[in-house]
C-alpha positions as CSV (number, residue, x, y, z in Angstrom):
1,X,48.0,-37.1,256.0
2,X,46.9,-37.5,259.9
3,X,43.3,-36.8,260.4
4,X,42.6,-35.9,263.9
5,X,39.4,-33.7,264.5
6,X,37.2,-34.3,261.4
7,X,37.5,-36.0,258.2
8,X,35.1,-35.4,255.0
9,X,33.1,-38.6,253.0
10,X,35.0,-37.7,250.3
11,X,38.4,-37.9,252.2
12,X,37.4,-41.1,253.6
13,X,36.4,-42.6,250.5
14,X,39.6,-41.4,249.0
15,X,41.0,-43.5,252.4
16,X,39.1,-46.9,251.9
17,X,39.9,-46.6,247.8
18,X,44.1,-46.7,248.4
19,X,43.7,-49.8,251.0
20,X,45.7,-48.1,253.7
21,X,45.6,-51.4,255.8
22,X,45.7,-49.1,259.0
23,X,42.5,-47.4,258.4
24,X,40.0,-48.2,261.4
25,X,36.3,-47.3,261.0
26,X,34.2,-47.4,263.9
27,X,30.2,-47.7,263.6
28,X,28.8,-45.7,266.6
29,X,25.5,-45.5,265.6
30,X,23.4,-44.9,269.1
31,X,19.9,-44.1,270.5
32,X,19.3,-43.3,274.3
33,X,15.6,-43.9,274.2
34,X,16.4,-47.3,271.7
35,X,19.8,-49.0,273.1
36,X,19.9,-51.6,270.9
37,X,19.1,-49.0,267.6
38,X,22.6,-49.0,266.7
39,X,23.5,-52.2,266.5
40,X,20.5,-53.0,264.1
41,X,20.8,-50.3,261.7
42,X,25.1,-51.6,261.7
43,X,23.6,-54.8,261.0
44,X,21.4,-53.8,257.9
45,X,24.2,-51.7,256.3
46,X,27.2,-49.9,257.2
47,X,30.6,-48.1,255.7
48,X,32.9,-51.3,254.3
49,X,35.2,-52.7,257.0
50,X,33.5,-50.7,259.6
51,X,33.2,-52.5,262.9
52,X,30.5,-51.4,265.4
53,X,30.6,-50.2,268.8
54,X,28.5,-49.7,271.6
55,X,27.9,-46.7,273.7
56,X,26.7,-48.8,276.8
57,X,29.0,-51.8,277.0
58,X,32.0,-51.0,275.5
59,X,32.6,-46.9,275.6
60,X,31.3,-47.0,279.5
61,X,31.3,-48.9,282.6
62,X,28.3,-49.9,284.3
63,X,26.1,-47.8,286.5
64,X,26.0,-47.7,289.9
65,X,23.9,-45.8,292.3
66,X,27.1,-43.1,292.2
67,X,27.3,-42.6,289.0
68,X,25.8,-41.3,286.3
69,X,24.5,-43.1,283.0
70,X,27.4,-43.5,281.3
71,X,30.5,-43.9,283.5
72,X,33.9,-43.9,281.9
73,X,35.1,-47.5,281.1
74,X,38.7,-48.8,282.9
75,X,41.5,-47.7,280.8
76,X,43.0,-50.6,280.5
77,X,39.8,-52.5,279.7
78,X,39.3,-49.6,277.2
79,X,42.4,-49.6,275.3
80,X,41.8,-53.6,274.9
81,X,38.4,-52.8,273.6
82,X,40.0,-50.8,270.5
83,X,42.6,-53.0,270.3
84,X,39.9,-56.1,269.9
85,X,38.4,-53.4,266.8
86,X,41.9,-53.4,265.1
87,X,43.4,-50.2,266.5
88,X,47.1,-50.1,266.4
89,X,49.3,-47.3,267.6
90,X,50.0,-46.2,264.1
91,X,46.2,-46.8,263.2
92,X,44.1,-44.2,261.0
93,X,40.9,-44.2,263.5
94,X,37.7,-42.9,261.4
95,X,34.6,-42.9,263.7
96,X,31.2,-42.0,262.6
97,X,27.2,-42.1,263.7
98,X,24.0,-40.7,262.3
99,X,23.2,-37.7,264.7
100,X,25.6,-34.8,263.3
101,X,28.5,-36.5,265.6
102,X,26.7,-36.7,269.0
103,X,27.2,-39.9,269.5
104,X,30.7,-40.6,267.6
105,X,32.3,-37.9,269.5
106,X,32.6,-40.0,272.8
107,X,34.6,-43.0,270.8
108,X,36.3,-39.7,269.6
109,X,37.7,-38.6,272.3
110,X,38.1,-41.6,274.6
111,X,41.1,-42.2,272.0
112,X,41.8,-39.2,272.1
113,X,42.1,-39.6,276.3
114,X,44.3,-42.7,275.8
115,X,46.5,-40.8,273.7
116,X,46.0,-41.7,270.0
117,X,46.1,-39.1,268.2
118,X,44.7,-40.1,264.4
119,X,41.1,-40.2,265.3
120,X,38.5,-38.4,263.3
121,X,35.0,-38.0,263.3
122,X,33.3,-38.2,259.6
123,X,31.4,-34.9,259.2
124,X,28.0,-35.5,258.7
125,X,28.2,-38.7,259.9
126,X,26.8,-42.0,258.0
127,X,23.9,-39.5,256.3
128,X,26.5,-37.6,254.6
129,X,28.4,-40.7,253.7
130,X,25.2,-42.1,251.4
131,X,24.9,-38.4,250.7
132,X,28.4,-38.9,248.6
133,X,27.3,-41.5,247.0
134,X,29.7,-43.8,248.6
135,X,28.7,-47.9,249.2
136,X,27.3,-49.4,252.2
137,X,27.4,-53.0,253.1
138,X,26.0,-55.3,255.6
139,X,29.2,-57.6,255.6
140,X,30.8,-58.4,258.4
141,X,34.8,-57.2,258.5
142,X,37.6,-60.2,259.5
143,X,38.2,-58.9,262.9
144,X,42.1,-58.3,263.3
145,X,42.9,-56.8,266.4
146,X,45.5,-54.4,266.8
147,X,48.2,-54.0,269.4
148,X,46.9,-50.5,270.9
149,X,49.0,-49.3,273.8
150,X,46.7,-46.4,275.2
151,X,47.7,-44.4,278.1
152,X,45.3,-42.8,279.8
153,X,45.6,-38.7,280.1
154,X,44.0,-37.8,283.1
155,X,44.5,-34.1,283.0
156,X,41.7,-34.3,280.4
157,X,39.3,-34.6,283.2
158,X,37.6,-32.7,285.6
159,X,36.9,-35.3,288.9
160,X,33.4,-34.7,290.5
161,X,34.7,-33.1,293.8
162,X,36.1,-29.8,292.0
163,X,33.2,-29.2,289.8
164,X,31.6,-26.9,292.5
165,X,34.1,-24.7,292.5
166,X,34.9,-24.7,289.2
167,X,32.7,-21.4,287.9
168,X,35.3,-19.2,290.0
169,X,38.0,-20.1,288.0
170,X,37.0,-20.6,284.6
171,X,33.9,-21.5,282.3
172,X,31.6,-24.9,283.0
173,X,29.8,-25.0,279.6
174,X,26.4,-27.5,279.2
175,X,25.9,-29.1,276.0
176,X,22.2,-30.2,276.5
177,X,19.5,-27.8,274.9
178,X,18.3,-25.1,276.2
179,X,15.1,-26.4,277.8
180,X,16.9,-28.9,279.7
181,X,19.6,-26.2,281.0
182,X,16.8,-24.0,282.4
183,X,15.1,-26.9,283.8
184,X,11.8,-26.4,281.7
185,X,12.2,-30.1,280.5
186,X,13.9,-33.5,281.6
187,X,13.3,-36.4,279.4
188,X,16.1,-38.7,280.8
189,X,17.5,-37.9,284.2
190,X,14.7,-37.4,287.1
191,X,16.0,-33.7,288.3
192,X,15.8,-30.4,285.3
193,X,18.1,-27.7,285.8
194,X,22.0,-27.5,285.5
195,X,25.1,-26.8,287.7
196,X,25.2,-23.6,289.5
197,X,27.5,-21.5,287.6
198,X,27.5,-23.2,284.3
199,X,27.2,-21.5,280.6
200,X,24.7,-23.0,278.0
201,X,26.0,-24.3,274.5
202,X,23.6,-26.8,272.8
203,X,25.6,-29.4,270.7
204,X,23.5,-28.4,267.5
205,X,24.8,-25.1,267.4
206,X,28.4,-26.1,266.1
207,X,26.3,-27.9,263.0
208,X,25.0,-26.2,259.6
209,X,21.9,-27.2,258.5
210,X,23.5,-30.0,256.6
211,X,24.6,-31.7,259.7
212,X,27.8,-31.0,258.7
213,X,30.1,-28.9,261.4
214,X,30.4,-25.1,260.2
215,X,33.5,-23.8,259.6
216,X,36.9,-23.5,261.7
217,X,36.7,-19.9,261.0
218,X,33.3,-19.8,261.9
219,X,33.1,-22.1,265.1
220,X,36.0,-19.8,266.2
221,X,34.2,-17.0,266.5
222,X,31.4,-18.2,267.9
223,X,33.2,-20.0,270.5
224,X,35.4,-16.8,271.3
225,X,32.2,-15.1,272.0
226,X,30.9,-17.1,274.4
227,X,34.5,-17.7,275.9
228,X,35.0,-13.8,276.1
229,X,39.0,-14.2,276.6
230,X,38.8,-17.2,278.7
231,X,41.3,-19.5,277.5
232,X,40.9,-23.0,276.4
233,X,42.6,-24.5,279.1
234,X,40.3,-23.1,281.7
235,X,37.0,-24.6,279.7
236,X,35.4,-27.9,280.6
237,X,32.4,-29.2,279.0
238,X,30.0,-31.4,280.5
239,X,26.3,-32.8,279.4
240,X,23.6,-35.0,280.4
241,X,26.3,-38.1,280.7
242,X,29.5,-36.7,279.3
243,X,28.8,-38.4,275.8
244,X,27.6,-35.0,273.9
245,X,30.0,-32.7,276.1
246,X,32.6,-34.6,273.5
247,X,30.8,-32.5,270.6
248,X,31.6,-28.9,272.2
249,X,35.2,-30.2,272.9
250,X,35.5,-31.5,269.6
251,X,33.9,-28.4,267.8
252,X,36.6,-26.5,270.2
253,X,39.7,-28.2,268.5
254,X,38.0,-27.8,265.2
255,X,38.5,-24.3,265.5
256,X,41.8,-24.3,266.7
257,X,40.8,-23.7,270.5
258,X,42.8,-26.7,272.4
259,X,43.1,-27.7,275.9
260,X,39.9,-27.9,277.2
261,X,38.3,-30.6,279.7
262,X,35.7,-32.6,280.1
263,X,33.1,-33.2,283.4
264,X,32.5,-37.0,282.5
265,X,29.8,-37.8,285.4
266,X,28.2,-34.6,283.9
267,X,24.4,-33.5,284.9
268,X,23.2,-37.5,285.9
269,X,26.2,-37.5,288.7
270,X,25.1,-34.5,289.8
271,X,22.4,-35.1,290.9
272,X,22.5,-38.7,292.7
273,X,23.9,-36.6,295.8
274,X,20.2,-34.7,296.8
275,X,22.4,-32.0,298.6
276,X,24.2,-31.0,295.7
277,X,22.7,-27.3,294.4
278,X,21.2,-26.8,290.9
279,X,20.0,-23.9,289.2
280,X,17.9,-22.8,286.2
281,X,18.9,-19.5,285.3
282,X,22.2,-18.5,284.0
283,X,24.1,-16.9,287.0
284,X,26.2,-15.6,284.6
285,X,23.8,-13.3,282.6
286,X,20.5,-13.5,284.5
């Protein structure tokens, strides 16, 4: 059975218990105020055979004075990064943080970008996982690479110079909370506000209380809502760095809603150009 949106701890206990030797985990564990959080808490305990991964120097390139925080790596410098974690072609990829998927869901679709197609993100994320009951360890796994052959989809992305004009033909949806879309707060980037023209859905809306996603069913008809007949296709999703955006698209193939696109520069390219416009009301409904 090919897993490619989310997978259960159960499921992937089931996975780890019948040694399928193409089974990749990958440890994404990150924190934007705390860089170097992840890599500790991987380091005190993590699933078996997981190997860790890192938001800033492997699942993005560095930042320049045009981009924004977290640029997207070189594909080909990408695809021999998950090949150096032991992803194959034919490779199971499981990946997983402790933030209801915030994080994970960048590794998530990256792969996904480069065309591999069993990648996962655990539900609930390493809290559910000791939730289950299932072990942790702090051991090491023998690093076997694999032989991936990613090819990068580019129709995936929307490129910086038609993200202006993108509200006149379909929907430009922010994944940050609310009080960063209106511009009442900024923790991170040095500008509040949001594009001109885009829609508001916070990442934490597609979880339960559990940190667990909700439903297919249920994130369908949420999403439909807010979508109001536009079709996937003519969605992209975009955040404070295009790491959460990955959530909403993510959430959007969960419920059976394919074909959207994602605005990698997202909110922290936007605003290194001073002339560019923002906003802090909702054209749309204000």
């Amino acid at each position: 059975m090919m897993f490619s949106t989310l997978i259960s701890a159960n499921e992937l206990s089931d996975l780890i218990d019948t040694e399928q030797s193409d089974l990749v985990i990958l440890d994404c564990r990150f924190n934007l105020m705390d860089t170097g959080l992840g890599a500790k808490l991987y380091a005190e305990s993590h699933i078996p055979n997981a190997r860790y991964i890192d938001l800033d120097r492997e699942l993005s390139a560095p930042v320049t004075p045009e981009t924004g925080r977290h640029p997207l790596p070189g594909f080909e410098s990408l695809t021999a990064t998950f090949s150096e974690k032991g992803v194959s072609d034919r490779s199971q990829v499981v990946v997983y943080d402790d933030c209801g998927g915030a994080m994970a869901s960048r590794c998530w679709w990256l792969l996904k970008l480069l065309g591999h197609k069993s990648v996962a993100l655990l539900d609930g994320g390493f809290p559910a996982w000791i939730a289950a009951g299932s072990g942790v360890t702090a051991a090491l796994p023998k690093n076997v690479p694999g032989d991936f052959s990613g090819t990068a989809d580019t129709s995936m992305i929307l490129p910086l110079d038609q993200v202006a004009d993108f509200p006149q033909q379909g929907l430009l949806i922010d994944a940050r909370t609310a009080e960063r879309f209106r511009g009442e707060q900024e923790p991170i980037d040095p500008v509040a506000g949001h594009i001109p023209g885009a829609l508001n859905r916070p990442l934490p809306d597609n979880l339960s209380a559990n940190g667990c996603f909700k439903s297919a069913e249920q994130l369908r008809i949420e999403w439909q809502l807010l979508l109001k007949g536009t079709a996937a296709a003519q969605v992209v999703h975009y955040c404070g760095s295009g790491v959460t955006a990955c959530h909403n698209l993510l959430a959007m193939e969960h419920a059976g809603l394919t074909g959207a696109r994602i605005y990698p520069g997202s909110w922290s390219e936007w605003i290194r150009d001073t002339s560019r416009p923002i906003a802090t009301i909702d054209e749309k409904t204000a």
